[in-house]
C-alpha positions in Angstrom: -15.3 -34.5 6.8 -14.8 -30.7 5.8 -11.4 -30.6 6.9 -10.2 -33.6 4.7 -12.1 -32.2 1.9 -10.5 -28.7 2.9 -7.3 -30.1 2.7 -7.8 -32.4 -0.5 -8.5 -29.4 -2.6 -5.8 -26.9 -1.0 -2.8 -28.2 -3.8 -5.4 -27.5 -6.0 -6.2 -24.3 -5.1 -2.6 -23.1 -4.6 -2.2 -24.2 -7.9 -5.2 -21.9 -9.5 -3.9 -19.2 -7.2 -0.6 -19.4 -8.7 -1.7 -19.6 -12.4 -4.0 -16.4 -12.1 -0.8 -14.5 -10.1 0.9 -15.1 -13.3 -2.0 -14.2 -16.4 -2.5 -11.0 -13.9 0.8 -9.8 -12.3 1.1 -7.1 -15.4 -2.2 -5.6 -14.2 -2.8 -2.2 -12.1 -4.1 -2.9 -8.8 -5.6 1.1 -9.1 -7.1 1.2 -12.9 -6.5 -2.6 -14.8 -4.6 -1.2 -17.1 -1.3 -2.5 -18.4 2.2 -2.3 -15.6 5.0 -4.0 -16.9 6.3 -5.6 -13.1 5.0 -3.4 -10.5 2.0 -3.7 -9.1 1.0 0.3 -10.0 0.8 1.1 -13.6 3.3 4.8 -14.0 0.2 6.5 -15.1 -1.4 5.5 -11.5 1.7 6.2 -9.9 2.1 9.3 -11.3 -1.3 11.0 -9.8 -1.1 9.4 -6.4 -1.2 12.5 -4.0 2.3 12.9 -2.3 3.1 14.0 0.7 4.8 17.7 0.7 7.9 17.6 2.7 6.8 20.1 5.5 4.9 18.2 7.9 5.7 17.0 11.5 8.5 14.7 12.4 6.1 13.1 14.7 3.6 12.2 13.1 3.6 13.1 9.6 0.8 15.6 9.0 1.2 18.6 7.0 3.4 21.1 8.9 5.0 23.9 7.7 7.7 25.1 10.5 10.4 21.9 10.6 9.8 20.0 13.7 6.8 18.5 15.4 3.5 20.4 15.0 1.7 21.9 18.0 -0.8 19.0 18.3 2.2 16.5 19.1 3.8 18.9 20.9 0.8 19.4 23.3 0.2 15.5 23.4 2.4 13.6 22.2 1.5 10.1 20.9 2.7 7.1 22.1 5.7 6.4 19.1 8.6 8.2 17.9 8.1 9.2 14.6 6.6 8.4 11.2 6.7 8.3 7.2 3.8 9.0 5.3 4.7 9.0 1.6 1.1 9.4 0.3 -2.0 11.4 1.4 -4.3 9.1 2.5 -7.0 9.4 0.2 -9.0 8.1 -3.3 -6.6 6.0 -4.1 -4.2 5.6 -1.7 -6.9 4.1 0.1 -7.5 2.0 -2.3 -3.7 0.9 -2.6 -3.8 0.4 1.5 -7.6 -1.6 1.2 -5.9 -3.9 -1.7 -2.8 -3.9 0.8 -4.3 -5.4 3.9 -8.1 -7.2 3.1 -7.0 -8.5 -0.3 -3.7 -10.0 0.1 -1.9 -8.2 -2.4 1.2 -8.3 -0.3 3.4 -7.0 -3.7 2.0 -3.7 -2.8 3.8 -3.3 0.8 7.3 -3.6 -1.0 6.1 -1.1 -3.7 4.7 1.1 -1.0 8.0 0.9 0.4 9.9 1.8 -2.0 12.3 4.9 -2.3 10.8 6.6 -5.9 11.6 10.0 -5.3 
């Protein structure tokens, strides 16, 4: 009996889910505020803590000779290589949280991005 209710209501609720992606989709996943397309208003964007360019090839943690760091170097993990474009932190963890247990899946392509 739950399963046909389940799956009477599910047009429904795609529906509803569909509407609210539209009334929100120019809000800031970070502060609420107004962003015109992306899911990161620039303000937000703008104090997100970067990565500095001197870190390990391996796995991305601060690293001030070019290369791979001692750590890696000593034990090397188990992949190649890595990208970390953000410190992961206040809200960087909060853009990774919204990311993975919230569904906001317009946040991997942002993530992704090349915004140099």
């Amino acid at each position: 009996m739950f399963y046909s209710f389940k799956r009477a209501l599910a047009p429904a609720c795609q529906r509803a889910h569909k509407q609210l992606q539209r009334v929100f989709s120019g809000c800031c996943v970070l502060c609420q505020g107004h962003s015109d397309a992306a899911p990161v208003c620039a303000g937000c964007a703008r104090d997100l803590p970067r990565m500095s360019r001197d870190c390990c090839v391996r796995c991305a943690l601060p690293w001030s000779p070019p290369g791979q760091c001692a750590r890696c170097n000593r034990l090397p993990p188990a992949f190649d290589g890595s990208v970390a474009c953000y410190r992961y932190g206040f809200a960087s963890e909060q853009l990774i949280h919204a990311l993975k247990f919230q569904g906001q899946l317009a946040l991997g392509a942002w993530l992704g991005a090349d915004r140099k």
